[in-house]
ROLUM-517809 format. One line per field, with one value per atom (N, C-alpha, C, O): x, y, z. Coordinates in pm, whole numbers, plus 32768, in hexadecimal, padded with zeros to 4 digits. Example, Ala and Ser with C-alpha at 12.3 -4.5 7.8 and 13.67 -1.06 7.14 Angstrom:
<recs>
xx <- [8527 84CE 8528 8590 8505 8557 850A 853D]
yy <- [7DC7 7E3E 7EB6 7EB4 7F1F 7F96 8003 8072]
zz <- [830C 830C 830C 834E 82C4 82CA 8313 8324]
</recs>
This chain:
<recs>
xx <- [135F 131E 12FF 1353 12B0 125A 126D 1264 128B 127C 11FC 119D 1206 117B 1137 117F 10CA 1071 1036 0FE9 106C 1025 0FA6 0F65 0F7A 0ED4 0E74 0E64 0E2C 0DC5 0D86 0D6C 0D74 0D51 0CBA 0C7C 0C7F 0BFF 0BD3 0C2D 0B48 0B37 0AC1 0A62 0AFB 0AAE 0A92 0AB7 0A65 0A14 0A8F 0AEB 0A89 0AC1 0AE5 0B4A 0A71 0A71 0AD3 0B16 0AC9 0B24 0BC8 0C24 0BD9 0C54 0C8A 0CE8 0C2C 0C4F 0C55 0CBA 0C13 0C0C 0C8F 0CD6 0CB3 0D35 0DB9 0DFD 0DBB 0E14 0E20 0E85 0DB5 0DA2 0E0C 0E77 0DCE 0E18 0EB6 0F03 0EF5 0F89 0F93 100C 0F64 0FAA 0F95 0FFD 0F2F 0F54 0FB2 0FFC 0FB7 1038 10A7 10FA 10ED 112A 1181 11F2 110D 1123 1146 11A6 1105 1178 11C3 11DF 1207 1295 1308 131A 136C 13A4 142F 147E 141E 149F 1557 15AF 1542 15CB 15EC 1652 1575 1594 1589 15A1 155B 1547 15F1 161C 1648 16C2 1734 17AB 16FA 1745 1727 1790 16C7 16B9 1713 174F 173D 1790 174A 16FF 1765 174C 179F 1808 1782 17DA 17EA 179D 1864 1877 181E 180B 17FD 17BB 17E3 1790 186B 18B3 1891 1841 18B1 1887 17F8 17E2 1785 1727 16F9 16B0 173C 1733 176C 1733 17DB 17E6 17CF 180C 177A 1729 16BB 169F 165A 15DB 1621 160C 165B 169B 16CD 16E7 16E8 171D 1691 1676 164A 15CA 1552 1509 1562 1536 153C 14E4 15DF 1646 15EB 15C3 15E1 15B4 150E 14E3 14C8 144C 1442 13F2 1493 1476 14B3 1469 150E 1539 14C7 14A6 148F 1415 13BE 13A3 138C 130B 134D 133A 13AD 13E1 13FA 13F6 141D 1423 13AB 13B5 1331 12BB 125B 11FB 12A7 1249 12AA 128B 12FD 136E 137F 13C4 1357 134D 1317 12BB 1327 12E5 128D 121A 12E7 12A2 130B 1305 1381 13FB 13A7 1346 13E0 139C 1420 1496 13C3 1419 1411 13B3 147D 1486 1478 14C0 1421 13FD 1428 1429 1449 144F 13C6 135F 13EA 1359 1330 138B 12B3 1261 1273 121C 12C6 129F 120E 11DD 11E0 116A 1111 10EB 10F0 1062 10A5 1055 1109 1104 111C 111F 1135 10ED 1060 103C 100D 0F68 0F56 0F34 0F74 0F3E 0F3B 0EE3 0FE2 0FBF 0F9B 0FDE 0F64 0F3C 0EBE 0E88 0E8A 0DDB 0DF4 0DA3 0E37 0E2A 0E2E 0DEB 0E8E 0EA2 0E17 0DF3]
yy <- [C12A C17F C205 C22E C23B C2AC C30D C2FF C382 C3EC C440 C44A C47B C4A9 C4F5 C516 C517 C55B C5BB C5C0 C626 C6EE C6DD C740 C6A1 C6A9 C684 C610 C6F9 C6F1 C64F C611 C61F C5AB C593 C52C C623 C63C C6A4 C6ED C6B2 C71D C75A C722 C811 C832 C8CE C8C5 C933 C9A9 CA04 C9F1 CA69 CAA0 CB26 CB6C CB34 CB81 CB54 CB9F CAD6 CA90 CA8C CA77 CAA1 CAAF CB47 CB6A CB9A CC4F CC44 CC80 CC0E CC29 CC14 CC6D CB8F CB46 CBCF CC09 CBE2 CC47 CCC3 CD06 CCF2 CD7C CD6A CDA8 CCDA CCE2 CCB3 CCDD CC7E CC5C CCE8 CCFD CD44 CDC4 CDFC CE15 CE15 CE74 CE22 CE65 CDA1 CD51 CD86 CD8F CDC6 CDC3 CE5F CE7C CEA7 CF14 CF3B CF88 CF12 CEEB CED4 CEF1 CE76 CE5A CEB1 CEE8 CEA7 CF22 CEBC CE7F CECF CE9E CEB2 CE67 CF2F CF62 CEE1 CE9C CEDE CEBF CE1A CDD0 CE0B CD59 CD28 CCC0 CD7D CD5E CD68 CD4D CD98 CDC5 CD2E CCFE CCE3 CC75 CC22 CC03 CBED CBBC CAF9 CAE5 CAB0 CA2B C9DD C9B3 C9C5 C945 C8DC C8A7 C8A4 C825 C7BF C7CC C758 C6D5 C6FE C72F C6F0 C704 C781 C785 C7FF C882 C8A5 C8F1 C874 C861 C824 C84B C7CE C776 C7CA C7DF C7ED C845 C887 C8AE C8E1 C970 C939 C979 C8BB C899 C880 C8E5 C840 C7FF C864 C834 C8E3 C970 C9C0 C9E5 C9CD CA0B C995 C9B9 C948 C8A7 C909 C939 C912 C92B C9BA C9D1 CA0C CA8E CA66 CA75 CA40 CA22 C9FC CA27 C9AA C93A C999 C990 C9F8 CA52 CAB1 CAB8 CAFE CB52 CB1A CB44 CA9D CA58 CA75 CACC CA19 CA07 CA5E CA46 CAE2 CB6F CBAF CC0C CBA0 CB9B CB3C CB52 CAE5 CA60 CA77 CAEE CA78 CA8D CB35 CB3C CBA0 CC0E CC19 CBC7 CC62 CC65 CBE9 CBEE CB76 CB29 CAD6 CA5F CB3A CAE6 CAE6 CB30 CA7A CA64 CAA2 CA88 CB24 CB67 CB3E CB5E CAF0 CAB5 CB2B CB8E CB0E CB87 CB0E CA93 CB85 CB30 CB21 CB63 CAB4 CA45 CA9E CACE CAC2 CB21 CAC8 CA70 CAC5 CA7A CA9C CA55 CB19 CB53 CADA CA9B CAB7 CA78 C9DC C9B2 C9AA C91E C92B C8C7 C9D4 C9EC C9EA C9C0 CA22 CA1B C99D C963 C946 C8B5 C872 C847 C885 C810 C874 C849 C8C1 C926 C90D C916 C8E0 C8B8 C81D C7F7 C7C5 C76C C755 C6F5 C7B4 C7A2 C7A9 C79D]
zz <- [6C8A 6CEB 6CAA 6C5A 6CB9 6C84 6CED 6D67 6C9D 6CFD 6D1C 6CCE 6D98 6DCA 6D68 6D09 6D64 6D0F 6D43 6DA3 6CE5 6D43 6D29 6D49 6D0A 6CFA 6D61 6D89 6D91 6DE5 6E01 6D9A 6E57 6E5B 6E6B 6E4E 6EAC 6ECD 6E55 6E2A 6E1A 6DE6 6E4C 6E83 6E4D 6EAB 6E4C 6DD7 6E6A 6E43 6E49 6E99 6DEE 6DF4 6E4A 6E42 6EA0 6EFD 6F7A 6FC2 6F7F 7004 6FD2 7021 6F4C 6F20 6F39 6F7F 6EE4 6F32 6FB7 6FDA 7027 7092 70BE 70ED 70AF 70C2 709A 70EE 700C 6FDA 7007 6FEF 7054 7096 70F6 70F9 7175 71F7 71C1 7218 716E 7149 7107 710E 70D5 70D6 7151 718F 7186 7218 7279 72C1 7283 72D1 729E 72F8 71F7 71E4 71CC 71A4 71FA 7233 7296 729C 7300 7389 73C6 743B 734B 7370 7339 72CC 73DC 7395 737A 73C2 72FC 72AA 72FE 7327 72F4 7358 73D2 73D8 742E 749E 74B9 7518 7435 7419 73F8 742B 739E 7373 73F9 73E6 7492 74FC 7538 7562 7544 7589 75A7 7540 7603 7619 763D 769D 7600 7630 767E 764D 76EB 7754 7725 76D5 7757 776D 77FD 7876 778B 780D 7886 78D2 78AB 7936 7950 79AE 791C 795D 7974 79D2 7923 7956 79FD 7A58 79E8 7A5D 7ADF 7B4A 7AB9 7B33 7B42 7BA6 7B14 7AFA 7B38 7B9E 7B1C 7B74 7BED 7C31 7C22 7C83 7CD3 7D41 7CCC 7CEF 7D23 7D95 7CB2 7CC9 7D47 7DA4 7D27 7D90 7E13 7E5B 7E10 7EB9 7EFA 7F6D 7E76 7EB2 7EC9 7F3B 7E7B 7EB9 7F35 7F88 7F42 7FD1 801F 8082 803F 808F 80CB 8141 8058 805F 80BF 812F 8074 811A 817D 81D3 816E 820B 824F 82C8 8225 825D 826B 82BB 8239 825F 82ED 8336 82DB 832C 838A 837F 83D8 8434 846B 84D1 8442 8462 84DD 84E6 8553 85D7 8618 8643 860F 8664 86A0 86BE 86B0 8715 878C 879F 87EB 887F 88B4 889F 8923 8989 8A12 8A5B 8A3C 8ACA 8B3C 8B47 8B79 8BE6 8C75 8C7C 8CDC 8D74 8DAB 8DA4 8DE4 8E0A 8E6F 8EB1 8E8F 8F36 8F8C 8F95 8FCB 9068 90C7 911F 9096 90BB 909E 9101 903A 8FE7 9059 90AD 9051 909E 912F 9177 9171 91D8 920F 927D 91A4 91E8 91ED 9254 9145 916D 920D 9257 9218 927F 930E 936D 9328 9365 938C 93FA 92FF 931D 9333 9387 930F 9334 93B0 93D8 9428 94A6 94C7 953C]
</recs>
């Protein structure tokens, strides 16, 4: 088995190569080194409960949206209004 080969597989211009080298230095200016070595990576499982956590709070949010002022307020029935009815019916 042969190992891979760094060699361009395409030949292309050398302008598309600077271009290329420009944006991997300004990408690599950006990064700020410091704050890349602070990262912290999860575990499968803590991931999981981190979506599964964030899931809970999403679905809370709607529902505290969609459920906001539209409890039904039981009011007493008018005996008035099923007074006229049968009033005119007489």
């Amino acid at each position: 088995m042969q190992a891979p080969s760094l060699a361009p597989t395409m030949q292309s211009t050398d302008s598309a190569h600077a271009e290329i080298r420009t944006i991997e230095t300004g990408l690599d200016r950006m990064e700020n080194k410091a704050l890349s070595q602070q990262r912290v990576i999860l575990s499968e499982e803590k991931t999981a409960n981190m979506s599964k956590l964030a899931l809970g709070a999403k679905l809370e949010r709607a529902l505290d949206r969609r459920m906001s002022s539209q409890d039904a307020v039981m009011r007493p029935r008018k005996n008035t209004v099923l007074s006229e009815k049968s009033a005119i019916r007489a």
